[in-house]
C-alpha positions in Angstrom: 91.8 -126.3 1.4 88.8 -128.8 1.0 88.5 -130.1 5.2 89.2 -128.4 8.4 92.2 -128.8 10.1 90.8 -128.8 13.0 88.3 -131.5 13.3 88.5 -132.7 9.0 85.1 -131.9 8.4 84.3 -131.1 4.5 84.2 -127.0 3.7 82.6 -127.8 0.6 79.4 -126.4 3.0 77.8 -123.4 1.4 77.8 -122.3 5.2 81.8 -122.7 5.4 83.9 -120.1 4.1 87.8 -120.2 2.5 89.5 -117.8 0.7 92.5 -117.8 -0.9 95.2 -115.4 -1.1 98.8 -114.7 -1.8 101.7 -112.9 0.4 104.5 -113.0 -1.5 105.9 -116.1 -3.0 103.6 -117.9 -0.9 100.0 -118.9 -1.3 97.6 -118.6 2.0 93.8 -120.3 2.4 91.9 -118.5 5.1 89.1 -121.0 6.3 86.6 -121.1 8.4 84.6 -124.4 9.2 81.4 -124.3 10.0 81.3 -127.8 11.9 83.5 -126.5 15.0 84.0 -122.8 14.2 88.0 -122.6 13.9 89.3 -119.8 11.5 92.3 -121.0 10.0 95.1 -120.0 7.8 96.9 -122.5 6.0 100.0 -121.6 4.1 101.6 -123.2 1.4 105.3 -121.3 1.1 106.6 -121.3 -2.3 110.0 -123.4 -0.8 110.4 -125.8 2.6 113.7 -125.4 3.6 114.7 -128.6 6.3 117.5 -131.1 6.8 118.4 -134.6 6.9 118.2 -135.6 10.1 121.5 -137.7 11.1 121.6 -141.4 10.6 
């Protein structure tokens, strides 16, 4: 995680804070942006499971 999802400003701030972490399968960036303030976790899950949508 390299920009906030929230308003895509860089965390490469010494200020800003992310951490990475697994549960699972799946790996997890806890982030927090110093720019607006959100905390965020953004997950990357090991599989995406969807459909085709019908044509």
């Amino acid at each position: 995680m390299s920009f906030c999802p929230g308003c895509g400003a860089s965390l490469a701030d010494p200020a800003s804070f992310v951490q990475e972490f697994w549960s699972g399968a799946d790996r997890n960036f806890l982030g927090w942006c110093v720019a607006c303030g959100l905390l965020a976790t953004v997950v990357l899950p090991a599989a995406i499971v969807s459909h085709e949508p019908e044509h």
